[in-house]
C-alpha positions in Angstrom: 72.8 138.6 16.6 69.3 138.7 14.9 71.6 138.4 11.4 73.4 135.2 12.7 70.0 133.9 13.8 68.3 134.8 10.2 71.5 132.7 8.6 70.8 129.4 11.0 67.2 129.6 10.4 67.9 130.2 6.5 70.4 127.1 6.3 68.1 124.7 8.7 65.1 125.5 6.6 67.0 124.8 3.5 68.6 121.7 5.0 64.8 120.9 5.7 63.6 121.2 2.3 66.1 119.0 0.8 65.8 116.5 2.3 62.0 116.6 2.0 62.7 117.1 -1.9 64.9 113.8 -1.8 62.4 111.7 0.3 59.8 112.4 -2.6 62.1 111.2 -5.7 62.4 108.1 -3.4 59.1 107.7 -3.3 58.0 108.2 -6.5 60.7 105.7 -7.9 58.4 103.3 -9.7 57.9 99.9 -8.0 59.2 98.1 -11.2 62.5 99.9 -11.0 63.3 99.1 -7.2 65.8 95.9 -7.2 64.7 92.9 -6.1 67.0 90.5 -4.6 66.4 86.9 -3.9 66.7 85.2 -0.4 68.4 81.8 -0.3 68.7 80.1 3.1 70.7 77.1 3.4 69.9 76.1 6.8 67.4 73.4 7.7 67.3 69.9 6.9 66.7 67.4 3.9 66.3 64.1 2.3 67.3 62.6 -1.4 67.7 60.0 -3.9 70.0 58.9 -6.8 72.5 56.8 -8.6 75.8 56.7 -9.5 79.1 54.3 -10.0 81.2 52.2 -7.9 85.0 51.0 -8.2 86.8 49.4 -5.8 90.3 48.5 -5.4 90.6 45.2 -3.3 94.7 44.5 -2.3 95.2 41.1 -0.9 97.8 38.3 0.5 97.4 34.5 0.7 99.5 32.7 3.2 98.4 29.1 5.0 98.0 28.4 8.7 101.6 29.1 9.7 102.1 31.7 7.8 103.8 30.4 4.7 103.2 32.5 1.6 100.9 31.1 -0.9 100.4 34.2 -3.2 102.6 37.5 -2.3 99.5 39.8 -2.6 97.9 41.4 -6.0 94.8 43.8 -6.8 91.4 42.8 -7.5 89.0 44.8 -8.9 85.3 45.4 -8.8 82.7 47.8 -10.4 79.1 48.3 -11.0 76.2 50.6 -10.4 74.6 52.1 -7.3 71.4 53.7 -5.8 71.8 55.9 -3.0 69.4 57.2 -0.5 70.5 60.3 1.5 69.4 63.0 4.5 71.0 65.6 6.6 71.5 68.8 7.9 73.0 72.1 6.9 73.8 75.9 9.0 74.7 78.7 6.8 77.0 80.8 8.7 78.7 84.3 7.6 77.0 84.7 4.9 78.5 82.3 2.5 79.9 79.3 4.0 77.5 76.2 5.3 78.1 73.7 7.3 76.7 70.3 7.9 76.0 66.8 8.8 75.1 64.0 6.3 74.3 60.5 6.0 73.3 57.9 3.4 73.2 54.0 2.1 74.2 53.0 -1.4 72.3 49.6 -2.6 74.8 48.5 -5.4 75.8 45.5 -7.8 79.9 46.4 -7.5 81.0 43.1 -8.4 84.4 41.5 -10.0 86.9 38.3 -10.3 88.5 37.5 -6.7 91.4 35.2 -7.2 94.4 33.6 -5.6 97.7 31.5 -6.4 98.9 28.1 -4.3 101.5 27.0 -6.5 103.4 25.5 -3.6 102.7 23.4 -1.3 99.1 22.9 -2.9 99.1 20.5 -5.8 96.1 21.0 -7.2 94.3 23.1 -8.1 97.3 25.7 -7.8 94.8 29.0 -8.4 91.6 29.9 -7.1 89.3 32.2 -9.0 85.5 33.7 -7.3 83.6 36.4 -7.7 83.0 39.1 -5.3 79.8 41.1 -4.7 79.5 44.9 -2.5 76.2 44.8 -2.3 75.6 47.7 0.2 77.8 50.4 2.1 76.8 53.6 4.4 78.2 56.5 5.6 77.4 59.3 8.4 79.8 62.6 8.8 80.4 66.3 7.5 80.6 69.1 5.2 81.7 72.3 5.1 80.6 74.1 1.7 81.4 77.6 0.2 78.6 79.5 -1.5 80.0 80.7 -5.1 76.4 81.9 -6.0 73.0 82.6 -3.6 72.2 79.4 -5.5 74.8 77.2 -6.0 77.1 75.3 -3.6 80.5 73.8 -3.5 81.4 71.6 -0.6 83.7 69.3 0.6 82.8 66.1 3.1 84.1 63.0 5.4 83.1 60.9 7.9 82.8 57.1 9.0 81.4 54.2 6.6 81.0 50.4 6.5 80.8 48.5 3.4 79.8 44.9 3.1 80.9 42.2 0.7 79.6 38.4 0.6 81.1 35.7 0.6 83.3 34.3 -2.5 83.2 31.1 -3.3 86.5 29.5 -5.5 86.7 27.1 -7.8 89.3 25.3 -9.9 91.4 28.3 -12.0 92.1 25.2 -15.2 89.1 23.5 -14.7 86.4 25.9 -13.3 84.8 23.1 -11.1 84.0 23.9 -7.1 86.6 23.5 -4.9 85.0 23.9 -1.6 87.4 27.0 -0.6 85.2 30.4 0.7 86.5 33.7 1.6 83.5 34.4 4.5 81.6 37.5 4.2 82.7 40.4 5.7 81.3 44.2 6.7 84.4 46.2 6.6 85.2 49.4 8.7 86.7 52.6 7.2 86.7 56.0 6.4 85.8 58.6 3.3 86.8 62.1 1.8 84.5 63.5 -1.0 83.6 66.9 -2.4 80.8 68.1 -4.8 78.4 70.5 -5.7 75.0 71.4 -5.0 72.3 74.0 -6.5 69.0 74.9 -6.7 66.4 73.2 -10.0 63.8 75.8 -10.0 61.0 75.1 -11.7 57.3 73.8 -10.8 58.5 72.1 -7.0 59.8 74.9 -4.8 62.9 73.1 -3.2 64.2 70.6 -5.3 68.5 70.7 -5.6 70.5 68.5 -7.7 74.1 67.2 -5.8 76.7 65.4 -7.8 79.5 64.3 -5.4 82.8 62.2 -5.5 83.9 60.0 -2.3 86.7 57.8 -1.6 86.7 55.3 0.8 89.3 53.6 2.7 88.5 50.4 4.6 90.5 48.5 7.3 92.8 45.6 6.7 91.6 42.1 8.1 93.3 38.6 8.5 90.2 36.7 7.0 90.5 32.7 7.8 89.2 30.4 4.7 87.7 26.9 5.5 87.7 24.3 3.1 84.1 22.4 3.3 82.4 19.1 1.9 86.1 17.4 1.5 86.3 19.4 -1.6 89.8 20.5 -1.5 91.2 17.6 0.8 90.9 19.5 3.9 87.2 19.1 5.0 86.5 21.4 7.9 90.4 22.8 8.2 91.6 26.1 7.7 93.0 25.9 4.1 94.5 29.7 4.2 94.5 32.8 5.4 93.2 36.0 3.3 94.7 39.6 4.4 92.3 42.0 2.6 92.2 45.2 2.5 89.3 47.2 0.3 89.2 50.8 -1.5 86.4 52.4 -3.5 85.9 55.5 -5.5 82.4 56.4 -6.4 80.7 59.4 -8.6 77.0 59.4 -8.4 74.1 62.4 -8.3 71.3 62.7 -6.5 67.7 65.1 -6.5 67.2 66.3 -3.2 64.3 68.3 -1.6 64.9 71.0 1.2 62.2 71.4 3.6 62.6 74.8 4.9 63.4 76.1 1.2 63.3 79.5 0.6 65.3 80.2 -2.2 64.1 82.2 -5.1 62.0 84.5 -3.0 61.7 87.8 -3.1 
């Protein structure tokens, strides 16, 4: 018994002092060896600004008041620049994914020809040619983002928006002179898909990001009446025709955002 008992108190005290003998080379591991990892936390809220371009893709149909086809329906387009001014929210959850909500306004000159054919029964003029402005559109939805580095993000995001265009006013195709004939203004309805990425600047101002993203946007199809005014056109305060539009863009644009819980690049 008293030989077993000299054997467990042998192997406890020798269990004892190595473990005593690791705990010191932990602890005197220089300070400037120990690895240092940086803490990145996606989750909090934020606001931005940029510019980018816009395209759209405008499909439309000309018929008159009983439905009689004036043109059988071709593309217009439309293009220019944009500023954009942005906020939202994000939740990093399991590690590497984050998720979100997002909204933003683009200001923009997307402009192009708008045009339509009457050959029959309209004798003159027989084509219609305007110009067509987007001067602003909005959107508000989600995003749902993978994290390839601590650093750097790569999302995709959709959601509601509402563009606006103004009104186009036609004139003569042959002889370029007023006609009288408007297409109204109209905000349009629709929806978007996009994806993008996202990562940290660095440098002197703790939070700043850089986001480059691409969208496109679908926008409902509307039945737009055009009046004819001032006698122009023969048909002073008629309906001349009837304008089925129906509105598509595609826009690239980047933007500097600021984090305001940002705690990236902290150790």
């Amino acid at each position: 018994m008293k030989g077993v008992m000299a054997a467990i108190t042998a192997a406890a005290v020798l269990i004892v002092n190595s473990a005593q003998a690791a705990d010191m080379a932990v602890k005197t591991t220089p300070a400037h060896l120990s690895p240092q990892v940086p803490i990145y936390n996606w989750t909090g809220c934020y606001a931005g600004a940029g510019f980018g371009y816009g395209m759209a893709d405008i499909n439309h149909s000309t018929t008159d008041a009983s439905g009689l086809t004036f043109d059988g329906g071709h593309d217009n387009s439309a293009k220019g620049w944009l500023g954009l001014l942005g906020t939202g929210c994000d939740l990093q959850i399991y590690n590497r994914w984050v998720v979100g909500i997002t909204g933003d306004i683009e200001f923009s000159n997307i402009k192009g020809q708008y045009s339509f054919n009457c050959p029959n029964p309209c004798v003159r003029p027989s084509g219609y040619n305007g110009e067509i402005k987007g001067p602003w559109a909005w959107g508000v939805g989600g995003r749902a983002g993978y994290l390839v580095g601590p650093s750097l993000l790569t999302y995709w995001t959709g959601g509601f928006t509402q563009a606006r265009f103004d009104q186009v006013n036609y004139s003569d195709a042959q002889t370029g002179a007023n006609t009288g004939l408007v297409l109204p203004a109209q905000t349009y309805d629709g929806w978007y898909l996009g994806g993008g990425i996202e990562f940290e600047l660095g440098g002197f101002v703790p939070g700043l990001y850089w986001r480059t993203e691409y969208r496109f946007s679908d926008y409902q199809t509307r039945n737009v009446s055009q009046p004819c005014a001032g006698g122009l056109c023969g048909l002073s305060g008629t309906l001349h025709s009837i304008d089925r539009v129906h509105p598509q863009e595609q826009s690239i644009w980047s933007a500097v955002v600021y984090r305001f819980n940002w705690t990236g690049s902290r150790y």
